[in-house]
KELODREN-407613 format. One record per atom (N, C-alpha, C, O, CB): residue in three letters; z, y, x. Coordinates in steps of 0.001 Angstrom, whole numbers, plus 524288, in hexadecimal, padded with zeros to 5 digits. Glycine has a CB too. Layout:
! KELODREN-407613
AlaZYX ...
END
This chain:
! KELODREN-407613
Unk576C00C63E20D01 Unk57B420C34B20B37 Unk57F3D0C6E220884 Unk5817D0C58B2047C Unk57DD10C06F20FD3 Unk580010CB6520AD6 Unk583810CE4D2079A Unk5825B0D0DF20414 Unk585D30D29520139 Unk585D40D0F420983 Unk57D220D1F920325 Unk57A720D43D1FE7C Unk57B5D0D0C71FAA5 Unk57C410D2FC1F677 Unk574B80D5371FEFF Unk57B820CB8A1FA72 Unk57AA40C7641F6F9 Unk580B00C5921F5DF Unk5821F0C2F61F217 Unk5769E0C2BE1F992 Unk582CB0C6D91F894 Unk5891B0C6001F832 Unk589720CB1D1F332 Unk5893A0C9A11EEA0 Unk58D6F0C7701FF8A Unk589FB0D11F1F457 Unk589A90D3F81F1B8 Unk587D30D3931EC69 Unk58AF00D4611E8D6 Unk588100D6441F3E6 Unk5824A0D2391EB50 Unk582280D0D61E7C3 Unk583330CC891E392 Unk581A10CC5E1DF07 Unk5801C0D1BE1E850 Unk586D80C8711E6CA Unk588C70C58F1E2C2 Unk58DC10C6B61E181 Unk58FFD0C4FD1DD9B Unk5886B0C0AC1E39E Unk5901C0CA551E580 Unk594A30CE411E13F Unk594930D0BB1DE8D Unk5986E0D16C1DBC3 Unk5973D0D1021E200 Unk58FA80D3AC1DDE5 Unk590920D7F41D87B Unk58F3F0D4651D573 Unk591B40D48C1D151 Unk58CFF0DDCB1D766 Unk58BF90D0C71D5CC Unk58AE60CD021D16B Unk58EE50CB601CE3E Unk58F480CC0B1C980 Unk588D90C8A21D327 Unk592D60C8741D220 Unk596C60C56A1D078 Unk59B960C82F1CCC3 Unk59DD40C68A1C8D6 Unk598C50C32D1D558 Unk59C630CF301D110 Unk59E160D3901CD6D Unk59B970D4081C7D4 Unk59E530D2F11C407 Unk59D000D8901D023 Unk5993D0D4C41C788 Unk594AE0D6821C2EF Unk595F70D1F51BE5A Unk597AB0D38C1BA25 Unk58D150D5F51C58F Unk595510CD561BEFE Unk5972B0C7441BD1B Unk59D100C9421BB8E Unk59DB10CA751B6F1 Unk596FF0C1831C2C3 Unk5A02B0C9921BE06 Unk5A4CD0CBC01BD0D Unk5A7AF0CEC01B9CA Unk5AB260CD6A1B6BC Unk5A5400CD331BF67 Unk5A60A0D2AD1BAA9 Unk5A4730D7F61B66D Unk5A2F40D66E1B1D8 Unk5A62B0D65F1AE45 Unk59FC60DBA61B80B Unk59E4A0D5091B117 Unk59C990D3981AC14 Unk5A04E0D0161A906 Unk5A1E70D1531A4A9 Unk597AA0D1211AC92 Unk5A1C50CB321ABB2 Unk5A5B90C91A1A9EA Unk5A9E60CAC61A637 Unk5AB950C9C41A1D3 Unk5A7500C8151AD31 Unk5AAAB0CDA01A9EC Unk5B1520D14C1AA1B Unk5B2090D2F61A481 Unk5B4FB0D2301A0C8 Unk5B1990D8101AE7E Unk5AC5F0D6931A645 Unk5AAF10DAD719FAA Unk5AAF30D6A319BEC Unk5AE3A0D6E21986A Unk5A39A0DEBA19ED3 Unk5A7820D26519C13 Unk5A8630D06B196A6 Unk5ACF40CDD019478 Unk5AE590CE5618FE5 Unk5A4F20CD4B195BF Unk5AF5E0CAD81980B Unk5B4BF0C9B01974B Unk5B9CE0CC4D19537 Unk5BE010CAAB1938A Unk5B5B60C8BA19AF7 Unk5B7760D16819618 Unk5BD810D51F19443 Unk5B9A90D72618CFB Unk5BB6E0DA75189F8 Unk5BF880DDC019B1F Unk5B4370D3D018BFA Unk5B3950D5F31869B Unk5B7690D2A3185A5 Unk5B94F0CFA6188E7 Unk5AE320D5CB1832B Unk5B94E0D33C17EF4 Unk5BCDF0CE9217B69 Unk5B8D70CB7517AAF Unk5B4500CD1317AC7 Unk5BFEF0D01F17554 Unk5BA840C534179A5 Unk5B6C20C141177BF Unk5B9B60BF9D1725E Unk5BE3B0BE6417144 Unk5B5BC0BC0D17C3C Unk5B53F0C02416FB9 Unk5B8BC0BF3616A07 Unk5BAD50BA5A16A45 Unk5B9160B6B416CE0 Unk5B56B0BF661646C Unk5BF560BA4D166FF Unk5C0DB0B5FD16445 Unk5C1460B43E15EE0 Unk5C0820B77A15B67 Unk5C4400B58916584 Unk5C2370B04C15DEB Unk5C31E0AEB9157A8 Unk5C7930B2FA15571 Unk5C6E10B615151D6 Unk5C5B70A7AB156EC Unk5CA760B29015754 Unk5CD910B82D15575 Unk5CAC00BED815275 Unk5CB330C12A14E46 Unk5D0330B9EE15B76 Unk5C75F0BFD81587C Unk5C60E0C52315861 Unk5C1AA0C4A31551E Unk5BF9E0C8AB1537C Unk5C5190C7D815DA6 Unk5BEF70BE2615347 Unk5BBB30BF1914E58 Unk5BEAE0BEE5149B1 Unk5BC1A0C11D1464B Unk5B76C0BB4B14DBD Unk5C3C60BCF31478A Unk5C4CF0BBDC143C6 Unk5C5F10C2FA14450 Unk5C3810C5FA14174 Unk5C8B10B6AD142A0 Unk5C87A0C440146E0 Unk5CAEC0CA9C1451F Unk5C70B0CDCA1439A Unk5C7630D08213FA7 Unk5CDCD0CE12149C8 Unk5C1630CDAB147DE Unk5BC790D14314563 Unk5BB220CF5114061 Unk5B9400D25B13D29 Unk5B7010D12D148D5 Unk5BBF90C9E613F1E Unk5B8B80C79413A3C Unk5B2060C60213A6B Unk5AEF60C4C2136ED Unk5B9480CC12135CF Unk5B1430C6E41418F Unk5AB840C3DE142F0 Unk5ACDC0BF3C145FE Unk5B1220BE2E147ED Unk5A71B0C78D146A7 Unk5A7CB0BC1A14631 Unk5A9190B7D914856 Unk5A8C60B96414D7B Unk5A70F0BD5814F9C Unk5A6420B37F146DE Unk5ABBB0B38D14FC2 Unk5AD8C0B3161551C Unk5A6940B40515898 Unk5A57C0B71715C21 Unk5B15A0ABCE15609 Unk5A3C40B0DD15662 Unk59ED30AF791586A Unk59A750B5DC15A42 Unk597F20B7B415DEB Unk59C100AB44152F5 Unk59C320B71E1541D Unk598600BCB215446 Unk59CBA0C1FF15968 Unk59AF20C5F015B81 Unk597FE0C00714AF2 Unk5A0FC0C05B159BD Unk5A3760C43C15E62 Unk5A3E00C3091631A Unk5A5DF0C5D816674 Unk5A8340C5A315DCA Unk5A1700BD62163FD Unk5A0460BB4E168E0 Unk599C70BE491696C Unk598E00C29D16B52 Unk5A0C90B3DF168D4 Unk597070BBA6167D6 Unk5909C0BE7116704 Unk591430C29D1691F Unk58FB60C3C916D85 Unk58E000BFB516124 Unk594230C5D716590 Unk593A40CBD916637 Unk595910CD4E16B01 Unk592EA0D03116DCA Unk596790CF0316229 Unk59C030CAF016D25 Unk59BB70CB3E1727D Unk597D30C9A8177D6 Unk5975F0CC6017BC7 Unk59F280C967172E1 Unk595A10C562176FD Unk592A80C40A17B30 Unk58E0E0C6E517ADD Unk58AFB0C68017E8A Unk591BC0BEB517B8E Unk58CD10CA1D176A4 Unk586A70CCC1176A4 Unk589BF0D078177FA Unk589840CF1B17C95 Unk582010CD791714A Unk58DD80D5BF17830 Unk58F5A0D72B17AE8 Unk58F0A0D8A018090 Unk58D180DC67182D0 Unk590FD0D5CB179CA Unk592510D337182A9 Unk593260D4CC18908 Unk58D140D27518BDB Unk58CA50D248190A4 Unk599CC0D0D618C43 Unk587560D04118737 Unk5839F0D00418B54 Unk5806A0D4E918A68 Unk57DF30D74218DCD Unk580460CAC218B57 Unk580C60D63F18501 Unk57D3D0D98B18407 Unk57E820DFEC18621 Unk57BD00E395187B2 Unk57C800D8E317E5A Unk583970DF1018549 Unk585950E593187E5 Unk586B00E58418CFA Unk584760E85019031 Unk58B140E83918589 Unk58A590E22C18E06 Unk58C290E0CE192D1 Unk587D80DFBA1966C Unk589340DE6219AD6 Unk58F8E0DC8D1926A Unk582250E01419559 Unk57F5E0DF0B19A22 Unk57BCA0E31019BE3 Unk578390E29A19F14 Unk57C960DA75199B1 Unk57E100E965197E9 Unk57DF40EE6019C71 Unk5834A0F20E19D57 Unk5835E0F4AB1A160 Unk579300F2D519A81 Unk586470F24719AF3 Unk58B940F41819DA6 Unk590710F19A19ACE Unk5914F0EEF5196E3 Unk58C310FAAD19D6D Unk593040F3C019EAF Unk5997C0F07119D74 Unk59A550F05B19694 Unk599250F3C519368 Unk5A0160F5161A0CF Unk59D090EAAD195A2 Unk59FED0EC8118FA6 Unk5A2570ECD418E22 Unk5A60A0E9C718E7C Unk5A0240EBDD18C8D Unk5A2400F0C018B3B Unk5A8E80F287187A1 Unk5ABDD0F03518537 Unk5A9880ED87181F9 Unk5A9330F59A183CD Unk5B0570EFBA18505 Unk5B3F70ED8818327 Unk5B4280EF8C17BA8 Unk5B5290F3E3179D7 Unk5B8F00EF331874D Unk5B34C0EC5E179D8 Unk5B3E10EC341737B Unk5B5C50EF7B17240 Unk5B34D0F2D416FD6 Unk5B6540E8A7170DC Unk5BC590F03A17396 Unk5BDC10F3B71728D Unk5BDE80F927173C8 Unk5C02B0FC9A1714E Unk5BFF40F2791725C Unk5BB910F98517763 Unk5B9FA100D5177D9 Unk5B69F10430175C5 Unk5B450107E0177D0 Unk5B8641027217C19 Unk5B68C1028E1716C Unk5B229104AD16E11 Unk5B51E103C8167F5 Unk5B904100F916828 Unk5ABB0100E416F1E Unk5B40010564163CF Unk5B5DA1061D15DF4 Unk5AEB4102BE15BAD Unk5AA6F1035715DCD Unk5B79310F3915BB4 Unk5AFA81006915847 Unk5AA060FE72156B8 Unk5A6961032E155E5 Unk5A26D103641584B Unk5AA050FAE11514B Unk5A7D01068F15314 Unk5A44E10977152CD Unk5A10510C5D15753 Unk59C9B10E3A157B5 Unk5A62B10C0D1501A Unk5A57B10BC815A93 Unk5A0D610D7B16115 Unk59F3A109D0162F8 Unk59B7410A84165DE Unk5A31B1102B166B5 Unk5A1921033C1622D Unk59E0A100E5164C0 Unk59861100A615FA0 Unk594560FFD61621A Unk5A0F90FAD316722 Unk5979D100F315BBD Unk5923110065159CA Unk590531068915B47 Unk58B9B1068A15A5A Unk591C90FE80152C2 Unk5915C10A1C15C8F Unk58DC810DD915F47 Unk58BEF10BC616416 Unk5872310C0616457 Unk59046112E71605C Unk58EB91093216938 Unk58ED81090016C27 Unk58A231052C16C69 Unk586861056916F94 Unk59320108E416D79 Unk58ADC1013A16822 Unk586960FC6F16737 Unk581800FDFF1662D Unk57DB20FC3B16889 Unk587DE0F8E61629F Unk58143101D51621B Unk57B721041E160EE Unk579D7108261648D Unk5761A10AC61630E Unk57AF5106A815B5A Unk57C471099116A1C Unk57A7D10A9816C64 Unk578D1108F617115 Unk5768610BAF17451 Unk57BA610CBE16BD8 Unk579F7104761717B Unk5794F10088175EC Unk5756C0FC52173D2 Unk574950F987177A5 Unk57F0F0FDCC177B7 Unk5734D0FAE6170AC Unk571340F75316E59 Unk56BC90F80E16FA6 Unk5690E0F41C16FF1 Unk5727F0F72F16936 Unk569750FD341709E Unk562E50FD33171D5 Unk561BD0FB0017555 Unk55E710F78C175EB Unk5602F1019B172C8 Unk565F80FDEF17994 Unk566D70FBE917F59 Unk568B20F8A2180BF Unk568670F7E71857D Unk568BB0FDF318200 Unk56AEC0F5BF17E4B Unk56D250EF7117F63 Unk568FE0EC5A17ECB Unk568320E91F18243 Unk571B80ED0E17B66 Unk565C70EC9617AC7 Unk5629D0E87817760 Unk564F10E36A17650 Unk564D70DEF41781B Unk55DA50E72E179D6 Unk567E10E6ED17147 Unk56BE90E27816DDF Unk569FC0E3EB16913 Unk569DC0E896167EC Unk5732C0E30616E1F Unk5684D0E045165CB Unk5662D0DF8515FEF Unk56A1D0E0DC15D68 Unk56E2D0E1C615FD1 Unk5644C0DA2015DFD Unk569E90E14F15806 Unk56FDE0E52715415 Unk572FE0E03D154B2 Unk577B40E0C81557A Unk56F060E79C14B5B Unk570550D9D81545C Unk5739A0D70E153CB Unk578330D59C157FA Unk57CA40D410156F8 Unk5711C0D3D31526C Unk575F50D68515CC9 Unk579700D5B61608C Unk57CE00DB521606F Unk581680DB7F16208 Unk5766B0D43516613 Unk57A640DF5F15E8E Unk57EB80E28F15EE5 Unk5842E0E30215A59 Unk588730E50F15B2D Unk57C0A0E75815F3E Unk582240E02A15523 Unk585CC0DF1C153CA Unk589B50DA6F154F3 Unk58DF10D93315309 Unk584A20DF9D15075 Unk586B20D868158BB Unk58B780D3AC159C9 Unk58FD40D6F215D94 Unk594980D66915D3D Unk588A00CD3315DBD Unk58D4E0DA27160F4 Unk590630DD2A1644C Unk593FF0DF05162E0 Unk5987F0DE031643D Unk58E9E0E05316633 Unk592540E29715F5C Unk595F50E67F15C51 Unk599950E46E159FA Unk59DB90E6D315A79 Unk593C20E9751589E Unk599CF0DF81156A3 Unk59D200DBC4153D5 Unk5A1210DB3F157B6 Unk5A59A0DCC3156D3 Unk59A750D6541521D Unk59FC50D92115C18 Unk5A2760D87F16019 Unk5A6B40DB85162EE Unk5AB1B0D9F816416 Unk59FA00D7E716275 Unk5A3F40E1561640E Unk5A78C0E467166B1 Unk5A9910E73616122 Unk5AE480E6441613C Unk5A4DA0E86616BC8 Unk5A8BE0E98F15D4F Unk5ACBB0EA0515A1D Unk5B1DE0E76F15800 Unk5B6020E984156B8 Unk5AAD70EA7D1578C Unk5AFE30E09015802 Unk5B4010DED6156D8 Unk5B9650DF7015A7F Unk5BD620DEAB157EB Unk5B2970DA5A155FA Unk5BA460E0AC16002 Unk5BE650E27916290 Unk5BDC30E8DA163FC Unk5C0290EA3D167EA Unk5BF060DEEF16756 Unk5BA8A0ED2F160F7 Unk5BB530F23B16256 Unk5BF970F4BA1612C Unk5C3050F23E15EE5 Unk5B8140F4C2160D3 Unk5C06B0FA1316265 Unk5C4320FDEE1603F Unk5C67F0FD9115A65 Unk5CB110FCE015912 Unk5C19D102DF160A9 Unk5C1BA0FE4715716 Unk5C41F0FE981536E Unk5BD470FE8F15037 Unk5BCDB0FED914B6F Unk5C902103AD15367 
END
């Protein structure tokens, strides 16, 4: 009984967490597409391939801690090991550049 108790707390932790992380990404808006000049649709995409495709081996970064140009290093180096096609990685990239550094 308490083994099974236990494990439906880290579960529920874990549920939590994940949450958490994706919630504090930005979710675009009609705004933050008119300012990039992409659509609303293609920075949603790009977010949700994002937090499943990355987000489902370590924590993810916040957009802005990175300058685009490190996040497309960061992308072509994560991409073998992700097994994300160029296309999903350019949706990504669309994505977290449009709120990076600079």
């Amino acid at each position: 009984m308490y083994y099974r108790l236990k494990v439906i707390a880290i579960i529920l932790i874990a549920i939590v967490l994940i949450y958490k992380c994706s919630t504090a990404l930005y979710f675009p808006s009609s705004v933050d597409a008119q300012k990039s000049g992409i659509s609303l649709d293609t920075l949603i995409m790009g977010r949700e391939m994002y937090v499943n495709n990355c987000g489902s081996c370590h924590s993810l970064i916040l957009s802005e801690h990175y300058t685009k140009s490190e996040w497309r290093v960061h992308l072509d180096s994560m991409q073998l090991r992700s097994n994300i096609n160029d296309q999903q990685k350019k949706f990504i990239l669309i994505y977290l550049e449009s709120k990076s550094k600079y």
